[in-house]
C-alpha positions in Angstrom: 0.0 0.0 0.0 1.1 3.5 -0.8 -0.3 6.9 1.0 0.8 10.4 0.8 1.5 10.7 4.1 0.3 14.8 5.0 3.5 15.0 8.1 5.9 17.6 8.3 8.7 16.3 9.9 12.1 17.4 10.9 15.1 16.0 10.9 16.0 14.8 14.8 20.0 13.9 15.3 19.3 11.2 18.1 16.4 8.6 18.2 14.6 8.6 21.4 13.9 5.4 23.0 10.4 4.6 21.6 11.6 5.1 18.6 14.6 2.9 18.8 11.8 0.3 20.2 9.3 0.7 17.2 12.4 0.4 15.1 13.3 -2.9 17.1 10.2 -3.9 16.8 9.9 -3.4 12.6 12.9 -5.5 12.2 11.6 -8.2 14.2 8.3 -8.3 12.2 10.2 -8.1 9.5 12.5 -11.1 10.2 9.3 -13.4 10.7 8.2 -12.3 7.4 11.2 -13.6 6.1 11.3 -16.6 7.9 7.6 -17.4 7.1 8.8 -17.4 3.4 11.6 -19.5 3.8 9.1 -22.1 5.5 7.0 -22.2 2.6 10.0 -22.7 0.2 11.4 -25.6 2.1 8.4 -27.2 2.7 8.2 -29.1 -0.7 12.1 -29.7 -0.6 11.3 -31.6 3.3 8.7 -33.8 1.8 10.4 -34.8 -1.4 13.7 -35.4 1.2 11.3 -37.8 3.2 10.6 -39.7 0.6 14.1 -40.5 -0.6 15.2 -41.3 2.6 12.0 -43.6 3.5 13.5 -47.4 2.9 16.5 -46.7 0.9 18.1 -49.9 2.2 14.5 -52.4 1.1 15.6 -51.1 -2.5 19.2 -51.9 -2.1 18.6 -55.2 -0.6 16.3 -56.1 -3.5 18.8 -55.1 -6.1 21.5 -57.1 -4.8 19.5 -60.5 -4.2 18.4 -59.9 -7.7 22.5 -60.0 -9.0 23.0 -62.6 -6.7 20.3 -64.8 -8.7 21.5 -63.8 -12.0 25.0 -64.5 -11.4 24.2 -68.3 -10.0 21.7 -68.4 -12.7 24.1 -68.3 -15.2 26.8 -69.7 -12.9 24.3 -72.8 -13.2 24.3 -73.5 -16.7 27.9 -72.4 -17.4 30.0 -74.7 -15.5 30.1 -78.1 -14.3 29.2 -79.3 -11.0 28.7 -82.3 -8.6 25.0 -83.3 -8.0 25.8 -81.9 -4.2 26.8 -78.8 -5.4 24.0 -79.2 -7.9 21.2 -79.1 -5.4 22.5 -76.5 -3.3 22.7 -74.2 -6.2 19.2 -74.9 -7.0 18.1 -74.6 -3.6 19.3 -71.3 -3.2 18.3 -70.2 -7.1 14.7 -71.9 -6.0 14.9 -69.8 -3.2 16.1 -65.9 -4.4 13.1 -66.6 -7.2 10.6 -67.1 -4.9 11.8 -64.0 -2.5 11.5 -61.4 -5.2 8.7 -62.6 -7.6 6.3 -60.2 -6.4 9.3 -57.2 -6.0 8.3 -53.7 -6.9 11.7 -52.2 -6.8 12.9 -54.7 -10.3 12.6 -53.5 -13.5 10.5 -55.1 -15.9 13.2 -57.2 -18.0 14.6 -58.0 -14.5 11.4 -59.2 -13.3 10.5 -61.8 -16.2 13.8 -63.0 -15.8 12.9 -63.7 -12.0 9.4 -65.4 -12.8 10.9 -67.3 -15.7 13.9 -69.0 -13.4 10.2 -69.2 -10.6 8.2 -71.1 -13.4 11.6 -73.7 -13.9 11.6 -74.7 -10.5 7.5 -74.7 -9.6 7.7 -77.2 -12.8 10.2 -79.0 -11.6 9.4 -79.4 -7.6 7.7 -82.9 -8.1 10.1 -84.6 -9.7 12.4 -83.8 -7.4 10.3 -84.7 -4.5 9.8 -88.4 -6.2 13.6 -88.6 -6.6 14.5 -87.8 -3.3 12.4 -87.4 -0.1 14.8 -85.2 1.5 14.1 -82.6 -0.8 10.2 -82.4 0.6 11.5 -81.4 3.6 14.1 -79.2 2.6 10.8 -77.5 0.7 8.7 -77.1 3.7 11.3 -75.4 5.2 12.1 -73.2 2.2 8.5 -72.2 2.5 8.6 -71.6 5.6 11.3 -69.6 5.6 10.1 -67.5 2.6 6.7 -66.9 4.4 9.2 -65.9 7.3 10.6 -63.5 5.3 7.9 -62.2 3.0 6.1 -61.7 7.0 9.3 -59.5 8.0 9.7 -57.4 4.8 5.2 -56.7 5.0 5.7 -56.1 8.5 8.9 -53.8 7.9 7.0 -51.8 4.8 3.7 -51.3 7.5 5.9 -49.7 10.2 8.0 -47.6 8.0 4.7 -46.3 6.7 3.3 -45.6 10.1 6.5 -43.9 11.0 6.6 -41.9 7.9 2.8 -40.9 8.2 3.7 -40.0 12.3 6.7 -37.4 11.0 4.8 -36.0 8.3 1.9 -35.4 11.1 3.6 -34.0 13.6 5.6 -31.5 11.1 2.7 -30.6 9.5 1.3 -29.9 13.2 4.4 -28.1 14.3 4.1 -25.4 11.3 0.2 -25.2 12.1 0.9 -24.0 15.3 4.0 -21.8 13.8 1.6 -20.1 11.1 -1.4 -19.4 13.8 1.2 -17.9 16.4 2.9 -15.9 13.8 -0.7 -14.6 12.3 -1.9 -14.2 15.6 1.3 -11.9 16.8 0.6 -9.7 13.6 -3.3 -8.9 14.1 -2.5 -8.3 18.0 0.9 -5.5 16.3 -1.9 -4.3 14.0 -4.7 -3.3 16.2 -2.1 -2.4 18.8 -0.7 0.3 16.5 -3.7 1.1 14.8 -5.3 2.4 18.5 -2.3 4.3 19.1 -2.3 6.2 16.1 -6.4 6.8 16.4 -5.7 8.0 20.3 -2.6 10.7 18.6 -4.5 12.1 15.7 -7.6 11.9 17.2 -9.1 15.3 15.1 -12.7 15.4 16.9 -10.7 17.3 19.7 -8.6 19.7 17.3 -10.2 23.1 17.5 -8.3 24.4 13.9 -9.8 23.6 11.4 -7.0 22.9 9.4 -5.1 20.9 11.4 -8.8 19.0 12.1 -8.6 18.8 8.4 -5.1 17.6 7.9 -6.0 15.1 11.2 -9.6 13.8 9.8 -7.3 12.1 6.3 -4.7 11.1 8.1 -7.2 9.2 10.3 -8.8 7.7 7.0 -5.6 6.8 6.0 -4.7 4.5 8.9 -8.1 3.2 8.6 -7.5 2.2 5.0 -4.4 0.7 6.4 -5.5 -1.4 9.1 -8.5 -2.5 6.9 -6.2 -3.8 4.3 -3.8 -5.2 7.8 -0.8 -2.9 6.3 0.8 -3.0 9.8 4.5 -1.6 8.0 2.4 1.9 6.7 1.1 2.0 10.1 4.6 1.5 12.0 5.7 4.2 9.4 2.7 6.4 9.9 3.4 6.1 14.1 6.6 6.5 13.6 5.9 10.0 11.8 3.9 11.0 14.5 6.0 10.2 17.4 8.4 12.2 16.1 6.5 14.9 15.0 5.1 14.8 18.3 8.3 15.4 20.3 9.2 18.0 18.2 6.4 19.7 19.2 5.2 19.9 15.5 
């Protein structure tokens, strides 16, 4: 907002000290302004940082079992080993598939390369388990300890959700209450100043009728001003009159 403010004022070589206090007081408004802004700013950049640090180490992990099952995929088929060796590459092959089957964090060529190596061993589970018993049990407890696992990673994904949701809460809580102090401290600044000005000019007690005049628009002015909450015009327009006042102006 912009008035032509009607003060004659003098130059004064020394602030007095309610001066220097509305000066301290401008500044400090002034800083909150600022660091309102700066809150809004980094507001995006705080979520988008939650985000990426979220479960950083679930995506790792998924990425390496995945080169782990490549490399002893193609480890498999590549070299020659005894049927020992065999079956404990399969089992573990078996057992990598199975794990990230259902991974979101896999491309999609790495994915169909993790179903196809599934399908292989789904096919091939019974005839293993007519060929050797042992291999049922070794089964049950690969399943078991796949259900183990896929019950640890859901339960891991639930809580880092909770605990995401929890922070975002209480920041968004903690700025809440920042905003409705700092909005609250400028309407109490505003009306604060905008009664002190009312009780200076105040031109139904001026006998001249000039300076009634020159009073009555300066009034409307800091009316216009504290309609449209323009608490800096009205600092500037006490200001003005404070020092107009002790010079006796």
């Amino acid at each position: 907002m912009s008035f032509d403010l009607k003060v004659s004022l003098q130059q004064r070589s020394e602030p007095s000290a309610q001066q220097k206090k509305l000066n301290r007081l401008i500044d400090k408004i002034e800083q909150q302004k600022v660091s309102l802004a700066t809150w809004q700013n980094a507001q995006a950049e705080i979520q988008q940082h939650i985000r990426q640090k979220l479960m950083p180490v679930y995506n790792d992990l998924h990425i390496v079992l995945f080169q782990q099952l490549e490399q002893l995929w193609n480890i498999l088929h590549s070299h020659e080993f005894s049927k020992a060796d065999i079956q404990q590459l399969d089992e573990k092959i078996a057992q990598l598939a199975q794990m990230l089957k259902c991974s979101k964090m896999l491309s999609a060529e790495q994915l169909e390369l993790v179903k196809q190596i599934d399908t292989f061993y789904q096919q091939h589970a019974g005839e293993s388990v007519k060929k050797n018993r042992k291999a049922q049990s070794i089964k049950s407890e690969y399943e078991e300890s796949v259900d183990q696992r896929a019950d640890l990673e859901e339960d891991f994904e639930r809580y880092a959700a909770e605990q995401q949701q929890a922070r975002e809460q209480a920041k968004q809580q903690r700025q809440q209450q920042k905003r409705e102090q700092a909005e609250q401290m400028a309407a109490q600044s505003l009306k604060t100043v905008y009664l002190k000005i009312a009780a200076m000019i105040h031109p139904d007690r001026e006998q001249d009728e000039t300076k009634k005049q020159e009073k009555t628009e300066l009034f409307q002015q800091a009316s216009q001003a504290y309609e449209k909450q323009d608490l800096f015009y009205l600092l500037k327009l006490q200001l003005q009159l404070e020092q107009n006042k002790g010079l006796g102006v």
